[in-house]
C-alpha positions as CSV (number, residue, x, y, z in Angstrom):
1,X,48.8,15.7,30.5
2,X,46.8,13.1,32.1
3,X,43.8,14.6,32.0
4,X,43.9,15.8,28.1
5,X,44.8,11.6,27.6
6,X,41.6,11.0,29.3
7,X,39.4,13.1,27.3
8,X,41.1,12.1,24.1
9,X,40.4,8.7,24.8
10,X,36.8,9.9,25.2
11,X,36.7,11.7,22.4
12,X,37.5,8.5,20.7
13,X,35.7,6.1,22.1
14,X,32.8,8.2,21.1
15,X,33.6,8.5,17.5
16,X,34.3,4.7,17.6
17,X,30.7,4.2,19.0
18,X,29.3,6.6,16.9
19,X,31.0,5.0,13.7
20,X,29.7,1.4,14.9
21,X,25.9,2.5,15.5
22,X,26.0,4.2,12.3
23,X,27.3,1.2,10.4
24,X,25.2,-1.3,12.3
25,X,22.2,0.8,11.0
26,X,23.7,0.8,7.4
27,X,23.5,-3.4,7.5
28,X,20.4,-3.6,9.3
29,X,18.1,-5.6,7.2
30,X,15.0,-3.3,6.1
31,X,11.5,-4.4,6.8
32,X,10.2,-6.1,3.4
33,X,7.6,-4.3,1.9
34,X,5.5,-6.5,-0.6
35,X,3.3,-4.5,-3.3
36,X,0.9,-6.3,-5.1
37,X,-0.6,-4.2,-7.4
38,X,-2.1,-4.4,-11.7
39,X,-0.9,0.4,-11.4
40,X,2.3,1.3,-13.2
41,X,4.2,2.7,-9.6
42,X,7.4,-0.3,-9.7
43,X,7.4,-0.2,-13.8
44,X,6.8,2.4,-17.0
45,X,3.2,1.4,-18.5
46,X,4.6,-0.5,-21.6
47,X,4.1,-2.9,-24.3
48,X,7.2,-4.4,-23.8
49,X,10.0,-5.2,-21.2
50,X,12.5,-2.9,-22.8
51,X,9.9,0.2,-22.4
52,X,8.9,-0.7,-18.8
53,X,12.6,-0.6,-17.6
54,X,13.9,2.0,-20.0
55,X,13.1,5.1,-17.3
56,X,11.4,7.0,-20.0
57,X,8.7,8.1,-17.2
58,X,9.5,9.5,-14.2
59,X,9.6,7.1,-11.3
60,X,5.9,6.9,-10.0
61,X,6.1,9.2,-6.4
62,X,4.4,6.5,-4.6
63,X,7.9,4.6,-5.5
64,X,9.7,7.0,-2.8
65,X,7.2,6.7,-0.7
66,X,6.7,3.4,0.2
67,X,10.6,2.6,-0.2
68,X,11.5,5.5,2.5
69,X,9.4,2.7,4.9
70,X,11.6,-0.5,4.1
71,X,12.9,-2.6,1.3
72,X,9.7,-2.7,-1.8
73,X,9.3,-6.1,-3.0
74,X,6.9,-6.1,-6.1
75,X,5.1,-9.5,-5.9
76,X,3.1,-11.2,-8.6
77,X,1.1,-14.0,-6.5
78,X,-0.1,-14.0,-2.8
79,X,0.8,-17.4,-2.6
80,X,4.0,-17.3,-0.2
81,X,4.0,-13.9,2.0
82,X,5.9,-15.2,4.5
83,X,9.2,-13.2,4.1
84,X,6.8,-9.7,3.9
85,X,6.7,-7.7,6.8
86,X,3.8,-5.4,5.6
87,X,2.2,-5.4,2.4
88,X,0.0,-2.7,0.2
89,X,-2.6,-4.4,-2.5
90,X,-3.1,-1.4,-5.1
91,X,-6.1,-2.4,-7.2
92,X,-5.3,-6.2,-8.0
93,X,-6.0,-8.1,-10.4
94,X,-8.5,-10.9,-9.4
95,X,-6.7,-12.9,-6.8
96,X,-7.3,-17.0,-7.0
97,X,-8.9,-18.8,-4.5
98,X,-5.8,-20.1,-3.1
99,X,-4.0,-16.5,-3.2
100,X,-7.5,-14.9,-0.9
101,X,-6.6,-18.2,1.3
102,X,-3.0,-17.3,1.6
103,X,-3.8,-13.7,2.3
104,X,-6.3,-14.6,4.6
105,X,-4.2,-16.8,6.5
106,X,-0.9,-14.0,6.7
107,X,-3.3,-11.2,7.9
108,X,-4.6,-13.6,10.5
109,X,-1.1,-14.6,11.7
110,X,-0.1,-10.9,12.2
111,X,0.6,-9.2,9.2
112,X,-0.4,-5.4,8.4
113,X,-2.3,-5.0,5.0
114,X,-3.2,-1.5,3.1
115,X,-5.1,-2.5,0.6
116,X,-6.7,-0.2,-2.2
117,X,-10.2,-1.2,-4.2
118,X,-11.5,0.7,-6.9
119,X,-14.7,-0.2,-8.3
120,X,-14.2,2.3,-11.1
121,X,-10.4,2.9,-11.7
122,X,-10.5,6.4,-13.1
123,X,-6.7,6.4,-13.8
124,X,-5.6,7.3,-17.7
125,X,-4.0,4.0,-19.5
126,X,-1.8,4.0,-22.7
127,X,-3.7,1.0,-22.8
128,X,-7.8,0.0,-24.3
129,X,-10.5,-1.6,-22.3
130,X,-9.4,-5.1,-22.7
131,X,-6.4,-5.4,-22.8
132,X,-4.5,-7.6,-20.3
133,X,-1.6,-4.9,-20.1
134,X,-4.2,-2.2,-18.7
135,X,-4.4,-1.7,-15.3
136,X,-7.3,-3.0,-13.0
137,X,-10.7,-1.2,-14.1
138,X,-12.9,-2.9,-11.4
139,X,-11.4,-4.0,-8.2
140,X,-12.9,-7.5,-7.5
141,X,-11.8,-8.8,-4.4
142,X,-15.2,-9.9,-2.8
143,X,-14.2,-13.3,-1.7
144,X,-11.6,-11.8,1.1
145,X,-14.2,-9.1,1.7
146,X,-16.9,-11.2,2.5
147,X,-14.4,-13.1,4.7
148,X,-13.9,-10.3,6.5
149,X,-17.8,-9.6,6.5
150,X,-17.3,-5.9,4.1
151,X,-19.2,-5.3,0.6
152,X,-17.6,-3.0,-1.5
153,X,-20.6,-0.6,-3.0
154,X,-20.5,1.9,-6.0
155,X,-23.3,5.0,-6.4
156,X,-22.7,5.3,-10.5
157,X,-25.1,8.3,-10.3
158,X,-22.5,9.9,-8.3
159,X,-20.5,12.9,-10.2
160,X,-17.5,12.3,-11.7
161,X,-14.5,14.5,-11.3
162,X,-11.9,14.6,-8.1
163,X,-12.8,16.2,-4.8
164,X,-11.9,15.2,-1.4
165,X,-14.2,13.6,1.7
166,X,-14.2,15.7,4.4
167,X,-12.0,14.1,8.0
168,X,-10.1,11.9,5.2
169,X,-7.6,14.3,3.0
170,X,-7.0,12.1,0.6
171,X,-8.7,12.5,-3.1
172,X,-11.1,10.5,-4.9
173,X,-12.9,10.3,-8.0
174,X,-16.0,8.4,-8.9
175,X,-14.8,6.2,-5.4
176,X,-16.7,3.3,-3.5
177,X,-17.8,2.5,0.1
178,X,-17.8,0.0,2.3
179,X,-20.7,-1.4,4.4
180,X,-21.3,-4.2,6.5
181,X,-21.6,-7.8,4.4
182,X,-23.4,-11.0,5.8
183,X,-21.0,-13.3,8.1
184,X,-17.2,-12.4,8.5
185,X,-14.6,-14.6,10.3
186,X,-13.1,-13.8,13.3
187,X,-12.7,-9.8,11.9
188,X,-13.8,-6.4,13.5
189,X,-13.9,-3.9,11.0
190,X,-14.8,-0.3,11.2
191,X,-16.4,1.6,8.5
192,X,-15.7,5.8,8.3
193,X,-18.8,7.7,8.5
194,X,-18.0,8.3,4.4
195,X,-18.3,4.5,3.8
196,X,-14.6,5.3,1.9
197,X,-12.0,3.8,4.4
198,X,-12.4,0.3,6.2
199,X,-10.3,-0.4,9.3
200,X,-10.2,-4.2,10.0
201,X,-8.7,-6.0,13.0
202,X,-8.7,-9.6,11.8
203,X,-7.3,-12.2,14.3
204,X,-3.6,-11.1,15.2
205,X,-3.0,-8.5,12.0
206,X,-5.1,-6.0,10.7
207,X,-6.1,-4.0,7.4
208,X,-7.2,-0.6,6.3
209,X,-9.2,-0.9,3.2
210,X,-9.8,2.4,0.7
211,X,-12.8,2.1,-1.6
212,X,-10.6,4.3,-4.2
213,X,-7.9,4.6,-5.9
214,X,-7.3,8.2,-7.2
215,X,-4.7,8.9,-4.5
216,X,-2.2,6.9,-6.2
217,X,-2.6,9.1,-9.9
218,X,-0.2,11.0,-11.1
219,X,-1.3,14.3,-11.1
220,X,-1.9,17.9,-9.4
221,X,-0.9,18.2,-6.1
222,X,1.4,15.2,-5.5
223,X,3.0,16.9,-2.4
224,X,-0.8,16.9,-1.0
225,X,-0.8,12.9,-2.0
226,X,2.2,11.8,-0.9
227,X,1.1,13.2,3.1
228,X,-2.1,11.3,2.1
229,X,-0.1,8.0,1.4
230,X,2.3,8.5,3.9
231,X,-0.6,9.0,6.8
232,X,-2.4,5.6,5.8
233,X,1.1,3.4,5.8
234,X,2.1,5.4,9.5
235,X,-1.2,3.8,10.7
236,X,-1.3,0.4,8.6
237,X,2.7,-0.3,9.4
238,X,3.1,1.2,13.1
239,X,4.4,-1.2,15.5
């Protein structure tokens, strides 16, 4: 009789610990994910606020994605990261000189940065060339690249259409590359053979730039695209 007491009260004690670990991981705060970005992946491309919320579209995939890492935080300035634990910039829109400051600074301090630039955003837009509600067409983030001592370069004999670079698997269309700028503060970055990714230790944090975009379409093969996504924010956000 004893004995079956004992075991009960093991038994127990084991669900109660069990319980407790699974409901300390339930209030565990989530690592704050900021997204700065001019795509349609936190809202419906729209001409008003009613048809950006109204779910017409299907939630963007990169959505799930980048929540399945921590809480997303869409942000529209740079200017105060300093509740973001990692952060993904998805073809901004020009960023003030205080906001490439601000970002400077965070990535300095420790922060992880994924950060796409497309000099010619071949996404399709419900939107004409113009107009403020289109996303992004040219990436133009030189200041912080120059900081960082990058150039961001674009071959516009190059063909259009989408392929894949070869060591990268992840597509692009009509992409950039990267090569080595004048000058560049306290940053180490190395450029792939392909010119397309940038990896940049700068000070305490570091970044991984893309000189494309096209991974983050809708389109064909979006199980091949989420790996792709999901590979870059394993090596941008590891610990």
């Amino acid at each position: 009789m004893r004995r079956f007491l004992f075991a009960a009260l093991l038994v127990s004690a084991a669900l109660a610990g069990i319980a407790w670990f699974a409901a300390a991981r339930d209030d565990a705060p989530q690592r704050e994910i900021g997204l700065f970005t001019s795509l349609p992946i936190v809202w419906n491309e729209a001409g008003d606020l009613k048809g950006m919320l109204d779910g017409a579209d299907q939630p963007h995939w990169a959505r799930a994605a980048i929540e399945g890492r921590g809480r997303l935080v869409p942000l529209d300035t740079l200017l105060d990261l300093s509740a973001i634990g990692d952060l993904i910039i998805a073809q901004p829109r020009p960023l003030t000189p205080d906001e490439n400051v601000a970002l400077d600074s965070w990535v300095r301090a420790g922060g992880h940065a994924l950060i796409f630039a497309d000099p010619m955003l071949t996404q399709d837009s419900h939107f004409a060339l113009g107009d403020r509600r289109r996303p992004q067409d040219v990436a133009m983030i030189s200041p912080i690249l120059a900081r960082w001592g990058l150039e961001l370069r674009f071959d516009d004999g190059q063909p259009a259409g989408e392929r894949e670079i070869a060591g990268e698997r992840i597509p692009v269309n009509l992409a950039g590359e990267f090569a080595k700028g004048d000058g560049g503060q306290d940053a180490d970055c190395r450029i792939a053979a392909s010119g397309l990714i940038a990896r940049c230790r700068v000070g305490k944090g570091r970044a991984v730039l893309v000189a494309d975009a096209a991974l983050l379409e809708r389109g064909n093969d979006e199980n091949g695209r989420i790996a792709g996504l999901k590979r870059l924010l394993d090596e941008v956000f590891a610990r």
